[in-house]
C-alpha positions in Angstrom: -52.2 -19.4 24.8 -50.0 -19.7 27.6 -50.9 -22.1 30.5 -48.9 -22.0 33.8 -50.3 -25.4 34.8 -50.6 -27.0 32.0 -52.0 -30.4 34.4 -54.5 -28.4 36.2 -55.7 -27.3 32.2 -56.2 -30.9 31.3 -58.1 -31.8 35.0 -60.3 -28.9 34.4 -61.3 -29.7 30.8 -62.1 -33.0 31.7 -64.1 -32.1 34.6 -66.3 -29.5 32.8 -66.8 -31.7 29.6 -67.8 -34.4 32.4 -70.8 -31.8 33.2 -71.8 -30.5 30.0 -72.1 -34.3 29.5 -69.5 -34.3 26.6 -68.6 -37.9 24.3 -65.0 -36.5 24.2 -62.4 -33.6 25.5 -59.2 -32.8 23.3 -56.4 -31.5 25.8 -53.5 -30.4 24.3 -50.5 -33.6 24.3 -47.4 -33.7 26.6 -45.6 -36.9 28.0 -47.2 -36.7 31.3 -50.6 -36.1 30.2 -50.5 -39.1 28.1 -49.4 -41.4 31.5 -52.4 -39.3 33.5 -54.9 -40.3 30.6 -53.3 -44.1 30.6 -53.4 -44.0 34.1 -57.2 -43.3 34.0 -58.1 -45.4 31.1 -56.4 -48.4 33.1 -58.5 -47.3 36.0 -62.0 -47.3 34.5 -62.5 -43.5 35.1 -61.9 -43.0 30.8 -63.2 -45.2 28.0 -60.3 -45.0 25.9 -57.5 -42.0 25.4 -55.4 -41.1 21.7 -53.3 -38.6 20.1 -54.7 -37.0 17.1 -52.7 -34.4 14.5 -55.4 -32.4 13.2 -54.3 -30.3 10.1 -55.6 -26.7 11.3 -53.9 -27.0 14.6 -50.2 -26.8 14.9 -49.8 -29.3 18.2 -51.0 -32.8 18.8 -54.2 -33.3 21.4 -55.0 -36.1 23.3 -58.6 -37.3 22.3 -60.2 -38.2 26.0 -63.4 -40.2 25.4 -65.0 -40.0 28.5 -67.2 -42.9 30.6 -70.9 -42.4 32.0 -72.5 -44.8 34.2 -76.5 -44.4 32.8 -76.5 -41.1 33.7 -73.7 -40.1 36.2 -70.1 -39.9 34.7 -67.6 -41.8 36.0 -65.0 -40.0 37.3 -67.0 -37.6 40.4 -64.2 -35.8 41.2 -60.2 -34.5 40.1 -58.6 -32.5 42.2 -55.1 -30.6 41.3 -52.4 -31.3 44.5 -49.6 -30.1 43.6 -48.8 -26.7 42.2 -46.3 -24.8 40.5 -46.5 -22.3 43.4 -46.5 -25.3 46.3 -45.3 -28.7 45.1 -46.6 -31.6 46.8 -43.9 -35.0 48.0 -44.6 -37.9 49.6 -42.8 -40.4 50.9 -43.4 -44.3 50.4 -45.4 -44.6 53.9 -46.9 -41.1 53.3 -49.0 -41.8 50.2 -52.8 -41.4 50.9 -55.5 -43.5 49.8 -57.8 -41.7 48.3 -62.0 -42.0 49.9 -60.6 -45.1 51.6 -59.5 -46.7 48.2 -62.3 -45.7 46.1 -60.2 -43.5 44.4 -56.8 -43.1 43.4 -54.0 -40.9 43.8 -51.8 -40.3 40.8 -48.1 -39.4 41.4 -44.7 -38.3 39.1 -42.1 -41.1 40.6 -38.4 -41.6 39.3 -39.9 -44.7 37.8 -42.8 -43.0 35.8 -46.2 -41.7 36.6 -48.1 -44.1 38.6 -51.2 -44.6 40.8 -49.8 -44.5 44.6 -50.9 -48.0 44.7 -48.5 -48.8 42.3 -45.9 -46.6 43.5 -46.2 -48.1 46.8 -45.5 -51.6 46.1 -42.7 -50.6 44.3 -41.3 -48.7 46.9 -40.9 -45.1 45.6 -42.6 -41.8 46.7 -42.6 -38.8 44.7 -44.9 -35.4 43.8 -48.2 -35.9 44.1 -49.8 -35.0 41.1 -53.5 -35.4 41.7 -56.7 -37.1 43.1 -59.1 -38.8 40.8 -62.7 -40.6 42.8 
């Protein structure tokens, strides 16, 4: 199957396996969702993140275990930014903190994928990818 937004795919499994109260989600592997799901695991919003080869499927997936806190999950929102229809850039100065720090914003730089923590301090803006809380 064909997905046009292949990020907003992966967001949205995780945030309906989050609610059905899943162990794990498989999204299907690319370069960037690997940085998103090492991004998160580095975070504390994901337990742990790898890429299985299973032999009836023809592509590699990402094996997302996800975290609960007693009950609640840990991750209470992920919202999708920018689109393939309207892509999203920020500046250095222009990179928001996400429920005053709570959360974290995830961006594409010319020096990786990185939180806009990290992308600030190293002085680089770039397409805002998402919002994780």
């Amino acid at each position: 199957m064909m997905v046009s937004d292949p990020i907003a795919d992966m967001l949205t499994r995780i945030r309906n396996a989050m609610l059905a109260r899943h162990e794990y989600v498989e999204v299907p592997s690319s370069k960037i969702k690997m940085s998103i799901a090492k991004i998160l695991k580095d975070e504390g919003f994901i337990l742990d993140y790898d890429l299985s080869k299973d032999k009836d499927k023809p592509e590699k997936m990402i094996k997302i275990h996800l975290r609960y806190m007693e009950t609640q999950p840990a991750i209470a929102g992920l919202q999708r930014i920018s689109k393939p229809g309207l892509r999203m850039y920020v500046e250095r100065q222009e990179i928001p903190r996400v429920y005053g720090g709570l959360g974290v914003a995830i961006l594409s730089t010319s020096k990786g994928v990185r939180t806009g923590q990290q992308a600030w301090r190293l002085g680089v803006g770039g397409e805002l990818l998402c919002y994780v809380w």
